[in-house]
C-alpha positions as CSV (number, residue, x, y, z in Angstrom):
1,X,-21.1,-53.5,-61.6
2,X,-19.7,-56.7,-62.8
3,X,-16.8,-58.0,-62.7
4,X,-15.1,-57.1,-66.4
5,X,-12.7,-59.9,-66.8
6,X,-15.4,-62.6,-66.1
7,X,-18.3,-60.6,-68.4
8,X,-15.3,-60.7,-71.1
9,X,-14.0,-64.3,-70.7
10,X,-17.9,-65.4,-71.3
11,X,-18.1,-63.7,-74.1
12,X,-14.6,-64.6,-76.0
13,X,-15.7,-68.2,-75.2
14,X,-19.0,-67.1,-77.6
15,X,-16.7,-66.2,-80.0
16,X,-17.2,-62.6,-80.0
17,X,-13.9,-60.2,-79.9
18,X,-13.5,-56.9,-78.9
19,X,-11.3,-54.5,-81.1
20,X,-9.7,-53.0,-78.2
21,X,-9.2,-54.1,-74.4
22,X,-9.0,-51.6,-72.4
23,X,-8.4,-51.8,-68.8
24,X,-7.3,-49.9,-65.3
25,X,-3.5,-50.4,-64.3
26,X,-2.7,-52.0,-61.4
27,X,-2.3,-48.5,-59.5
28,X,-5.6,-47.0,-60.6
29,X,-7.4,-50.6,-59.5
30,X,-5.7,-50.5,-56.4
31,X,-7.6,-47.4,-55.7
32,X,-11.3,-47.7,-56.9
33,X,-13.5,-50.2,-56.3
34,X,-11.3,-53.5,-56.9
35,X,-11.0,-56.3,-58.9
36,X,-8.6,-58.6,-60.4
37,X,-4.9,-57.2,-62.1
38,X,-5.4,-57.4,-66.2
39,X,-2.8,-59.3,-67.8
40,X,-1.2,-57.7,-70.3
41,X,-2.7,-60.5,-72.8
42,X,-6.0,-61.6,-72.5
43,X,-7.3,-64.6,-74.9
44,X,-4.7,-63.6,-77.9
45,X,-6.1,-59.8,-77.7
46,X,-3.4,-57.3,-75.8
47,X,-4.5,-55.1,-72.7
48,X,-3.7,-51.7,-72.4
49,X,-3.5,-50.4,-69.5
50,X,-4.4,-46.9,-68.3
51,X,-5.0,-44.7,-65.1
52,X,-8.3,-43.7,-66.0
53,X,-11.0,-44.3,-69.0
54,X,-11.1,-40.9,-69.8
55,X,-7.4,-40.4,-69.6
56,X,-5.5,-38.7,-72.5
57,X,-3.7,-41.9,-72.8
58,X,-7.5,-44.0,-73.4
59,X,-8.8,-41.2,-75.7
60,X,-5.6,-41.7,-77.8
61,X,-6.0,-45.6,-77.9
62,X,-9.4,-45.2,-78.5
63,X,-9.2,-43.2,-81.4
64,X,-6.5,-44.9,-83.1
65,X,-8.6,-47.9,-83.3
66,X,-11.7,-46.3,-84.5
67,X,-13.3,-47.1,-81.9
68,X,-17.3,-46.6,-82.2
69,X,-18.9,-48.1,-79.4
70,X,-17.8,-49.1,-76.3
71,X,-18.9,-51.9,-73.5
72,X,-17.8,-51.1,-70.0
73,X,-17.5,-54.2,-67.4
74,X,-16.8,-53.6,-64.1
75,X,-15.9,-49.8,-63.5
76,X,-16.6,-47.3,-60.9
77,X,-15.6,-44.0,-62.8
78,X,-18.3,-41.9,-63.7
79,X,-18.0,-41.2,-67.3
80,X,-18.2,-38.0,-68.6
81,X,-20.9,-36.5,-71.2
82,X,-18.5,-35.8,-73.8
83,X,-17.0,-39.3,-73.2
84,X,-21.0,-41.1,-73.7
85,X,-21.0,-38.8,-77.2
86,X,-18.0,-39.6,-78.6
87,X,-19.0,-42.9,-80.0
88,X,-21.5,-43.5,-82.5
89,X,-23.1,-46.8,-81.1
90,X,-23.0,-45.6,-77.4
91,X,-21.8,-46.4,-74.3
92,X,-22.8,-49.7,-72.7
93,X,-22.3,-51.7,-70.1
94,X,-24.3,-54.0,-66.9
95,X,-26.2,-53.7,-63.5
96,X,-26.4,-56.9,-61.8
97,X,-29.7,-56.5,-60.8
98,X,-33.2,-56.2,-63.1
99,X,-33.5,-52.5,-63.0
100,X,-35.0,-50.5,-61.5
101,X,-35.1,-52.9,-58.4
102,X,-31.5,-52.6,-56.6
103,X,-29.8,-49.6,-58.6
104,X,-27.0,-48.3,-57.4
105,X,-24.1,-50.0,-55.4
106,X,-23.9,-53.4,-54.5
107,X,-26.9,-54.6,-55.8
108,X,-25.6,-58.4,-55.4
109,X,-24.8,-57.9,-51.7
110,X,-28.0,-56.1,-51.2
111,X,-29.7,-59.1,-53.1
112,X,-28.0,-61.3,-50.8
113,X,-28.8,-59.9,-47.6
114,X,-32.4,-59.4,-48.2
115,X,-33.0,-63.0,-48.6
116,X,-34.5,-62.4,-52.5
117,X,-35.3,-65.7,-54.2
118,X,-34.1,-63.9,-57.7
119,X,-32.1,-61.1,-59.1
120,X,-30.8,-60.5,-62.7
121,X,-28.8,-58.5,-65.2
122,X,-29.2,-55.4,-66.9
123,X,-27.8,-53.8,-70.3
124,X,-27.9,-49.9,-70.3
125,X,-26.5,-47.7,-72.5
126,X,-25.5,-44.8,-70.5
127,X,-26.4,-41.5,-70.1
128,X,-25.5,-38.6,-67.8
129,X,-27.6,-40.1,-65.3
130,X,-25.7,-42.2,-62.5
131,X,-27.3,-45.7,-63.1
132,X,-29.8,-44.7,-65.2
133,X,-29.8,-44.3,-68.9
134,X,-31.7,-46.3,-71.5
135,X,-32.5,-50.4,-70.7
136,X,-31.6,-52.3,-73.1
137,X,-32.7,-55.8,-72.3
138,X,-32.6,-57.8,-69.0
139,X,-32.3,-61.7,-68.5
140,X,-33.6,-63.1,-64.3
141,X,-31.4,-65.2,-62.7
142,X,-32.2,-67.4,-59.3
143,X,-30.5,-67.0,-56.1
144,X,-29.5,-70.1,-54.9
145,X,-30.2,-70.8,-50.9
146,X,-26.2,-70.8,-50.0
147,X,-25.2,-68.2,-52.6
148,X,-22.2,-65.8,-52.2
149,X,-20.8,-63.1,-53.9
150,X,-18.3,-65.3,-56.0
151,X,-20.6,-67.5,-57.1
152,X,-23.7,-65.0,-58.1
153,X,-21.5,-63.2,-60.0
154,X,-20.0,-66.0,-61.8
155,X,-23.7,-66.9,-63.1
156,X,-24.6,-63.4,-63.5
157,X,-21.1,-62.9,-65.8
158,X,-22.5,-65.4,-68.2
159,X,-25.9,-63.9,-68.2
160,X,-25.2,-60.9,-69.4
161,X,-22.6,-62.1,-71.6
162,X,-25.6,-63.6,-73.5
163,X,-27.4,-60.9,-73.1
164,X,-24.6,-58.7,-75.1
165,X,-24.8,-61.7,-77.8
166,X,-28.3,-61.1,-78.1
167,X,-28.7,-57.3,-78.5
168,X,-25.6,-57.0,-80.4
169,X,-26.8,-57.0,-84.4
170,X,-28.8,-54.9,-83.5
171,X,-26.4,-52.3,-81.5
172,X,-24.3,-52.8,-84.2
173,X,-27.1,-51.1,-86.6
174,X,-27.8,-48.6,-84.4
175,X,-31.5,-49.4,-84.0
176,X,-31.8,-50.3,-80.2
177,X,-34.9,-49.5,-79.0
178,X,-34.8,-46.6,-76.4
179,X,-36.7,-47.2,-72.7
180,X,-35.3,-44.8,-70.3
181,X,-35.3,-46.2,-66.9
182,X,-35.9,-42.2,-65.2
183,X,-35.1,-41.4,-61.6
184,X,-34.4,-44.0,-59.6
185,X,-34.0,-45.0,-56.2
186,X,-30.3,-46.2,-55.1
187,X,-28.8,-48.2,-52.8
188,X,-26.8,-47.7,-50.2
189,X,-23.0,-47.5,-50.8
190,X,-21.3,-50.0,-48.8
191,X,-17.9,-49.5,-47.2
192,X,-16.1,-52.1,-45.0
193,X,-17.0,-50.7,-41.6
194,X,-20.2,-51.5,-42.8
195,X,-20.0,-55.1,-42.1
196,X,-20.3,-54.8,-38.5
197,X,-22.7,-57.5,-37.0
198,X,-25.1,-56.0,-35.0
199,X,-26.3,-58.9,-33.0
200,X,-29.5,-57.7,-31.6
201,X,-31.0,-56.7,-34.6
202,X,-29.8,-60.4,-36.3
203,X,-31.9,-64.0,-36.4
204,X,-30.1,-66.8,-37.3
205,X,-31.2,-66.5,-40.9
206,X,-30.3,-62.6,-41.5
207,X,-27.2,-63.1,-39.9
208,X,-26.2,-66.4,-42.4
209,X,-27.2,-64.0,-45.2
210,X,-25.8,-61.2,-44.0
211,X,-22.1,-63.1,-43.9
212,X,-22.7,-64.9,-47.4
213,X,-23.4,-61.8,-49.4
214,X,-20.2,-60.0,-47.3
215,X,-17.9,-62.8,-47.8
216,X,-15.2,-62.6,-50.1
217,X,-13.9,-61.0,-52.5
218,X,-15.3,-58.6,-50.1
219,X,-13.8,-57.5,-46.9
220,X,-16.3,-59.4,-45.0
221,X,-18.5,-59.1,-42.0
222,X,-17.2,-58.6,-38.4
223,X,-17.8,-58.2,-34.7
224,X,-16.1,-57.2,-31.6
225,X,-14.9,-58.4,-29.1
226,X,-12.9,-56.6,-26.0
227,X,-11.9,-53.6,-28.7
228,X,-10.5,-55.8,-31.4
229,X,-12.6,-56.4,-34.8
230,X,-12.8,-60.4,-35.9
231,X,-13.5,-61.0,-39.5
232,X,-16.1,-64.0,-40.4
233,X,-16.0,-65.9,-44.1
234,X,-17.6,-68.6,-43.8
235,X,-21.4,-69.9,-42.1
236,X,-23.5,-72.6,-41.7
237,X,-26.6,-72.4,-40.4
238,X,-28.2,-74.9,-38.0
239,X,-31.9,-74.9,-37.6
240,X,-32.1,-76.3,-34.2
241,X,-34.8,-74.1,-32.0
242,X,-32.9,-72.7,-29.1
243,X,-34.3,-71.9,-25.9
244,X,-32.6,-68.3,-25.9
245,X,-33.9,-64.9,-26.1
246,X,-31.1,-63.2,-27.8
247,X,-27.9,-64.2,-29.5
248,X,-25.8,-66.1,-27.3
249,X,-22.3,-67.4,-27.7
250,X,-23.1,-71.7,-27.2
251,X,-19.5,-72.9,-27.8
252,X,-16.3,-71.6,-29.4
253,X,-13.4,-74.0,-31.5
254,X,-10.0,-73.6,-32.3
255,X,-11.3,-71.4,-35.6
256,X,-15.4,-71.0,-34.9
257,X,-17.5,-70.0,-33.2
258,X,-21.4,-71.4,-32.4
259,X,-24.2,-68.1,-31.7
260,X,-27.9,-69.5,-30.6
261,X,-30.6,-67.4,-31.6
262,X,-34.5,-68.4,-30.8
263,X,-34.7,-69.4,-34.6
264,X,-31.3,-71.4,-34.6
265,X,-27.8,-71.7,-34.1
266,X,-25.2,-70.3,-36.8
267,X,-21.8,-71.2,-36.7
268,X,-19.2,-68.9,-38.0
269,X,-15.8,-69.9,-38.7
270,X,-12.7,-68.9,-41.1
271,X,-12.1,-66.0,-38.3
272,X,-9.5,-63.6,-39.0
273,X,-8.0,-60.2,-37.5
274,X,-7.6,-57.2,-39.5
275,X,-5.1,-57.1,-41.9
276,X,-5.9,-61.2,-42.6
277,X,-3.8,-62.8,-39.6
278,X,-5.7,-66.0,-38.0
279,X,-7.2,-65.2,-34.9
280,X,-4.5,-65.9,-31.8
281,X,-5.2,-68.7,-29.3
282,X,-5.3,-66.3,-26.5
283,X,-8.3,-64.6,-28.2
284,X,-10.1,-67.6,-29.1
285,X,-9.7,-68.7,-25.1
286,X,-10.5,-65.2,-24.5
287,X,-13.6,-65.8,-26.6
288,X,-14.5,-68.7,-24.9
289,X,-15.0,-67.2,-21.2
290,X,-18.4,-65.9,-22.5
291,X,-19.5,-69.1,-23.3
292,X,-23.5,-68.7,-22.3
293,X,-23.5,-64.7,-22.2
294,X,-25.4,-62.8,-24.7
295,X,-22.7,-61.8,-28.0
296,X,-23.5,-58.3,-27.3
297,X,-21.5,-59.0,-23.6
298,X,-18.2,-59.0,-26.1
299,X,-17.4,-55.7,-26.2
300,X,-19.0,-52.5,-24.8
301,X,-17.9,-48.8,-26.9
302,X,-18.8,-45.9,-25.6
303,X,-22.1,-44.9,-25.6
304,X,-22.4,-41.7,-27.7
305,X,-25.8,-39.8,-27.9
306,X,-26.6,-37.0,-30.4
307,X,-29.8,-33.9,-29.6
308,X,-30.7,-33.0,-32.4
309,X,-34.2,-30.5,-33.4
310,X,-34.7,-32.0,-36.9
311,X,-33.4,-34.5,-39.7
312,X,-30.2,-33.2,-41.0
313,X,-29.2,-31.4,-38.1
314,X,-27.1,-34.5,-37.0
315,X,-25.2,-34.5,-40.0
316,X,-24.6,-30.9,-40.4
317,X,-23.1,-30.9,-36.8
318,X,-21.6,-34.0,-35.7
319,X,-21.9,-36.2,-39.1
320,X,-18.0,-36.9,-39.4
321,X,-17.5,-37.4,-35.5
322,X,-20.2,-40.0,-35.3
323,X,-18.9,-42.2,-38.0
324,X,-15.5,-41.7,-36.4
325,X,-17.1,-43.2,-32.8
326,X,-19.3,-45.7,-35.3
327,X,-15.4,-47.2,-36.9
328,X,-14.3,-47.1,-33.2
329,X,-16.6,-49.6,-31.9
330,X,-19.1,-46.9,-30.2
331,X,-22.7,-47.7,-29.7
332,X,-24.2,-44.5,-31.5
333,X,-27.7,-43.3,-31.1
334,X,-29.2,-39.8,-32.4
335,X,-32.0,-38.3,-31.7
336,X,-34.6,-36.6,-33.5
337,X,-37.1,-34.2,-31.3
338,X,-38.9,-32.9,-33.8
339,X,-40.7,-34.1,-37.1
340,X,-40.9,-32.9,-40.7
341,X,-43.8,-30.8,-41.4
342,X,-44.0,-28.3,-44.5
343,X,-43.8,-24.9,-42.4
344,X,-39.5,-25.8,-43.3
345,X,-40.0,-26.8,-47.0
346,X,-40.6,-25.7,-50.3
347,X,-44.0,-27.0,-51.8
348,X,-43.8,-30.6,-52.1
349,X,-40.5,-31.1,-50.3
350,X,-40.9,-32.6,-46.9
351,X,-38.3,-34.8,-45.1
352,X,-39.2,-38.2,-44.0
353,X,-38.3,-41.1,-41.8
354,X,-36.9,-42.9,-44.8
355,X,-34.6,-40.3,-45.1
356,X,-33.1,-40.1,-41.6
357,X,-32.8,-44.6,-41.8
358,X,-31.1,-43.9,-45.4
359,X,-28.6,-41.3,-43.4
360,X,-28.5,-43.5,-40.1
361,X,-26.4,-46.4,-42.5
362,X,-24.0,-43.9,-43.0
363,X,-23.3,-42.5,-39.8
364,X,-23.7,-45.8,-38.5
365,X,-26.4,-45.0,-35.7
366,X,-29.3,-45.7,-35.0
367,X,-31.7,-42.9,-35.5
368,X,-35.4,-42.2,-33.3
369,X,-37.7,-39.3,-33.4
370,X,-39.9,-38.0,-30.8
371,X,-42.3,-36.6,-32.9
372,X,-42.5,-32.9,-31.2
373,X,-43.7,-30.2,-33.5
374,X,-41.6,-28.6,-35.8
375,X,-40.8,-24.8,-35.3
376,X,-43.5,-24.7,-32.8
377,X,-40.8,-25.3,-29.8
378,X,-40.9,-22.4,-28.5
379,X,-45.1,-21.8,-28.5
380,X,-45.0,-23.2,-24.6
381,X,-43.2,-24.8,-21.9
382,X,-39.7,-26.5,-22.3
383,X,-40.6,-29.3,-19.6
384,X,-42.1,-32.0,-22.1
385,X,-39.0,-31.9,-23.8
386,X,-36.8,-32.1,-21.0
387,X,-38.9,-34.9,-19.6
388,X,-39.0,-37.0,-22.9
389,X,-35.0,-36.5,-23.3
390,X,-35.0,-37.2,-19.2
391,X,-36.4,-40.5,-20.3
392,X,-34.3,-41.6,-23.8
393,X,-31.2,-40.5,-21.3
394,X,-32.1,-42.9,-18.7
395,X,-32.6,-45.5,-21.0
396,X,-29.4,-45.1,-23.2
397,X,-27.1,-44.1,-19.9
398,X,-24.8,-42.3,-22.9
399,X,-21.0,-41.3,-22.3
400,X,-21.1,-38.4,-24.6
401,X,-23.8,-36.1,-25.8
402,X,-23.7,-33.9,-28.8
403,X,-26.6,-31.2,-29.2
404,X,-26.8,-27.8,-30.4
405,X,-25.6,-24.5,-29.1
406,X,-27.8,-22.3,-27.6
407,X,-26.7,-19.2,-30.2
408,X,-28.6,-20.5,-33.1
409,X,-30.7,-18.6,-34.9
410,X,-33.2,-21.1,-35.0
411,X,-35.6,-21.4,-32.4
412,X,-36.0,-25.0,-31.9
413,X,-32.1,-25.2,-31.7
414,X,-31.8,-22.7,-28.4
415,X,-34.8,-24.7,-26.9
416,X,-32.8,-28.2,-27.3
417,X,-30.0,-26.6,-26.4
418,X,-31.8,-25.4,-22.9
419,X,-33.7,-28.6,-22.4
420,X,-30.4,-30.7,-23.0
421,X,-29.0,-28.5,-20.3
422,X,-31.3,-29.6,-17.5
423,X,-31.8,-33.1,-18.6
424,X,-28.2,-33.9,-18.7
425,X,-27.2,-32.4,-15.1
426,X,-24.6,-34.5,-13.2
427,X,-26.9,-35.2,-10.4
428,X,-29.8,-36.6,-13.1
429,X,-27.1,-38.4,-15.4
430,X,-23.9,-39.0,-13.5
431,X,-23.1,-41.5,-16.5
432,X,-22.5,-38.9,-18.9
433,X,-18.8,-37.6,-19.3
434,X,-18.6,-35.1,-22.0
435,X,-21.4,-32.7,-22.7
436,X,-20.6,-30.6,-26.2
437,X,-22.3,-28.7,-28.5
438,X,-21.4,-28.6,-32.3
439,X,-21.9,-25.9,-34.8
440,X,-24.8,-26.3,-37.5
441,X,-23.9,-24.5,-40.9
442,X,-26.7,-22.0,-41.7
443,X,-27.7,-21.6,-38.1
444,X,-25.1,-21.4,-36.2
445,X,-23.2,-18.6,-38.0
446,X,-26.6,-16.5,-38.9
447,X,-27.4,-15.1,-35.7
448,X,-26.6,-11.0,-35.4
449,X,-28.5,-10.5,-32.4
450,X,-26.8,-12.9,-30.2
451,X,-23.3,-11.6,-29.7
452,X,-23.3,-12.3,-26.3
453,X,-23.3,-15.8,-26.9
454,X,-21.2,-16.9,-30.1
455,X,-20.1,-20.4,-30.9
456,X,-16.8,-20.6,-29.6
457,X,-15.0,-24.1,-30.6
458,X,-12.8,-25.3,-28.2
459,X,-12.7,-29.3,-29.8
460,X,-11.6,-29.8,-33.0
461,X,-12.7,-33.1,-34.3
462,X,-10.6,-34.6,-37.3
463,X,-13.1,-36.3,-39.9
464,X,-10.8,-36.6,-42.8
465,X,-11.4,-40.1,-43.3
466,X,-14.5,-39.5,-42.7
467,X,-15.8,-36.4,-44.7
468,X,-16.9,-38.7,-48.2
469,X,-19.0,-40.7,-45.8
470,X,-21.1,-37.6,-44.3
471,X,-21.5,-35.9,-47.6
472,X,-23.2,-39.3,-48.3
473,X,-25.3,-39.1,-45.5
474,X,-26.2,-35.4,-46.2
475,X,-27.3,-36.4,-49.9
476,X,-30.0,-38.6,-48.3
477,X,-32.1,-35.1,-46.8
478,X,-32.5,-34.3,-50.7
479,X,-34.9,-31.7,-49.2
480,X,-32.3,-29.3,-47.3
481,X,-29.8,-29.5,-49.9
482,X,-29.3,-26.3,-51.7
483,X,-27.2,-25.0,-54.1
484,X,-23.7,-23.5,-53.7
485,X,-22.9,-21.2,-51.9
486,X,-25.3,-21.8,-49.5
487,X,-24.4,-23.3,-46.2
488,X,-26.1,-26.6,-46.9
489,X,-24.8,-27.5,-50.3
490,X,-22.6,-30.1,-50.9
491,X,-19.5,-28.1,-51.8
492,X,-19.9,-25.2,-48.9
493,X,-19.7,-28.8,-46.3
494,X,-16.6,-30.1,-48.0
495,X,-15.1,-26.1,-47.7
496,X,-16.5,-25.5,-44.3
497,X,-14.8,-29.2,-43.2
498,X,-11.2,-28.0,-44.8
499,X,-11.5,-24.6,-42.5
500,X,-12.2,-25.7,-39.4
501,X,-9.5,-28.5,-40.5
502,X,-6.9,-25.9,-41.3
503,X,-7.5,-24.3,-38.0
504,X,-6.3,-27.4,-36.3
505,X,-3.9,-29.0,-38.5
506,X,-6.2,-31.3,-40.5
507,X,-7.4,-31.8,-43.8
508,X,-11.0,-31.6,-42.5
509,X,-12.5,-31.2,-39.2
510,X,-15.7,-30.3,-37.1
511,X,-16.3,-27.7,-34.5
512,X,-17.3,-28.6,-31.1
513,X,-17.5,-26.7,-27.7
514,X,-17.1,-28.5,-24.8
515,X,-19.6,-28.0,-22.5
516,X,-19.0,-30.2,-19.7
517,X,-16.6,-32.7,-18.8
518,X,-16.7,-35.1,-16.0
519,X,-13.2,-37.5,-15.1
């Protein structure tokens, strides 16, 4: 989306007026996706100010002005069918990006941070389908080396601005000419937690774009250091060849900070806390003791580990509790033992690594299979398993493990759940404090010959905040969703999360058994 006031100050300067203005108040803005406060004048033409688009308070003013097409600028809210049919002309409005490359959120951030030389506008009238709809035109526009958020969207504003100009007359006859864009691919939502740096995964030129496209008006990127987030806005990039392996802190001002990579050095400065305060002395000397130690020496979460048999099976069980450890500062790691294969799927269904990376951004982990046969588990001995989790255990040294309970109905659940047993044994992982097993919906609560060992939650995990992220991470296994009221469907998660919540006292909660604990 674009930013409405800028789209709409482009276009006044054309000389081409709107009949009606109608925009979010400053409550309602305050709680979707941003932006600027509307005057309550804007270029001669008054603002009036709603809660919602599709509020009885915008139908009204909508049809006392006769209102018969309308161009949206900048708006999150998913407008309704009957809303897209009340107008004659349609329902318009932009995608900052040259559809169907970059649908969905944040297409100029995601344009940013993959380093793409050009990006663009596109005019859509809308239709029920969620970024979709009918192209009307498009217009390119380059991304300049140092670009930002600010300024992209400031070119982009005028862009489409002329691109309105130009399809107007023709809008305004009603004789557009209709290319459906179809199903599409979209991006990733982006939340703030998002903007972690991850150093090991960074060059020096990923990480300078991956600040510029974060940068405000955005909350920005961050890192840790000694459990406190700091907040980078601004970067330069240096490219001096370093003789380092890894990101490594080289020197630290009174508001910056200098990281060599092998490709360069990047310095990072406008540094600030959460909540905007300036970063404290005593942290910036702090700071400076790791002078010469790799950045990812700056802080150390807990190490959090999730078993699970297939793709999904991480979200269904632990999905809200690993983004909580992910917000927290935890290093968070699942694991996948065994791969998609079609004896689990409707014909021409079929789960695939894309889909687990698509749902690792959302739980914030990161996500590795081990490739053993799926369903097939149980066709012979346990102790490849155990040896290959012996192995990813060693390696990770987690805190906490997460894996199934040995009561599900399916087979390659119990198996995991036996293997995880013996490979995480005090004497073979003495690193590991918490062993617990989490409660998979459509699994867990379908076994009737297993009495003997029911899932019996002993750990409530709160995931209110938590519960809109999962449910994203869950759309990504398009595959396993199904349609209410089955276990797997979108609504039966968000009721199943508000009863194990009212059980404890919170909105919305997960299961969990403790298994193990180690003080």
């Amino acid at each position: 989306m674009l930013e409405g006031q800028q789209v709409l100050e482009a276009l006044v300067q054309s000389g081409w007026r709107p009949g009606l203005i109608l925009a979010l108040d400053d409550a309602a803005l305050a709680g979707a996706a941003g932006g600027t406060p509307w005057p309550a004048d804007f270029a001669g033409i008054p603002v009036s100010k709603v809660s919602s688009f599709q509020s009885p308070a915008a139908i009204h003013a909508l049809g006392s002005a006769q209102v018969q097409g309308v161009l949206c600028g900048g708006i999150s809210e998913i407008l309704r069918e009957q809303f897209l049919k009340a107008f004659p002309l349609g329902v318009y409005g932009f995608h900052g990006s040259l559809l169907p490359a970059l649908a969905g959120p944040a297409p100029v951030n995601w344009a940013i941070i993959e380093g793409l030389p050009e990006t663009g506008t596109t005019l859509l009238r809308y239709t029920r389908d969620l970024d979709g709809g009918t192209a009307v035109g498009r217009t390119p526009c380059p991304i300049d080396p140092r670009e930002t958020p600010a300024t992209l969207y400031a070119k982009l504003s005028r862009l489409s601005a002329q691109l309105w100009l130009e399809h107007w007359p023709r809008i305004a006859r009603g004789k557009i000419e209709e290319r459906p864009l179809g199903a599409l691919i979209l991006n990733l939502r982006r939340r703030p937690e998002d903007g972690v740096i991850r150093w090991p995964s960074h060059s020096a030129a990923s990480l300078d774009r991956w600040i510029r496209a974060l940068t405000r008006p955005y909350p920005g990127a961050y890192f840790w250091c000694d459990g406190r987030r700091i907040w980078v806005y601004a970067v330069d990039i240096q490219p001096v060849s370093g003789s380092v392996a890894e990101a490594t802190l080289q020197s630290v001002g009174t508001d910056s900070l200098t990281v060599s990579f092998p490709d360069g050095q990047v310095r990072c400065s406008d540094l600030r806390l959460d909540g905007g305060a300036n970063v404290p002395d005593q942290l910036m000397a702090q700071l400076a003791l790791h002078t010469g130690q790799p950045m990812g020496a700056l802080h150390r979460g807990r190490r959090i580990l999730v078993i699970a048999a297939h793709p999904d099976d991480e979200v269904l069980g632990v999905g809200g509790t690993l983004i909580r450890h992910f917000k927290a500062g935890d290093d968070v790691r699942a694991l996948i033992v065994c791969s998609a294969a079609s004896i689990r799927y409707r014909d021409g269904e079929q789960d695939q690594p894309r889909d687990w990376q698509r749902a690792s951004h959302y739980l914030g982990a990161q996500t590795l299979g081990l490739g053993f046969p799926d369903q097939r588990l149980d066709a012979g001995s346990n102790l490849e398993v155990i040896q290959a989790l012996e192995s990813d255990i060693r390696e990770f040294q987690p805190d906490t493990v997460y894996t199934h309970h040995w009561g599900d109905v399916n087979a390659d659940h119990v198996r995991i759940a036996e293997a995880v047993d013996v490979a995480t044994r005090p004497f073979a992982a003495p690193w590991i404090k918490r062993l617990y097993a989490f409660h998979t919906p459509s699994s867990s609560e379908w076994t009737a010959s297993r009495r003997d060992r029911p899932f019996l939650p002993n750990v409530y995990s709160d995931i209110t905040l938590e519960l809109e992220r999962k449910l994203d991470a869950m759309r990504c296994y398009q595959s396993e969703l199904r349609p209410y009221p089955h276990p797997r469907s979108l609504r039966s998660l968000r009721e199943r999360a508000g009863y194990w919540g009212s059980v404890a006292n919170f909105p919305a909660a997960e299961p969990l058994m403790l298994l193990r604990a180690r003080e």
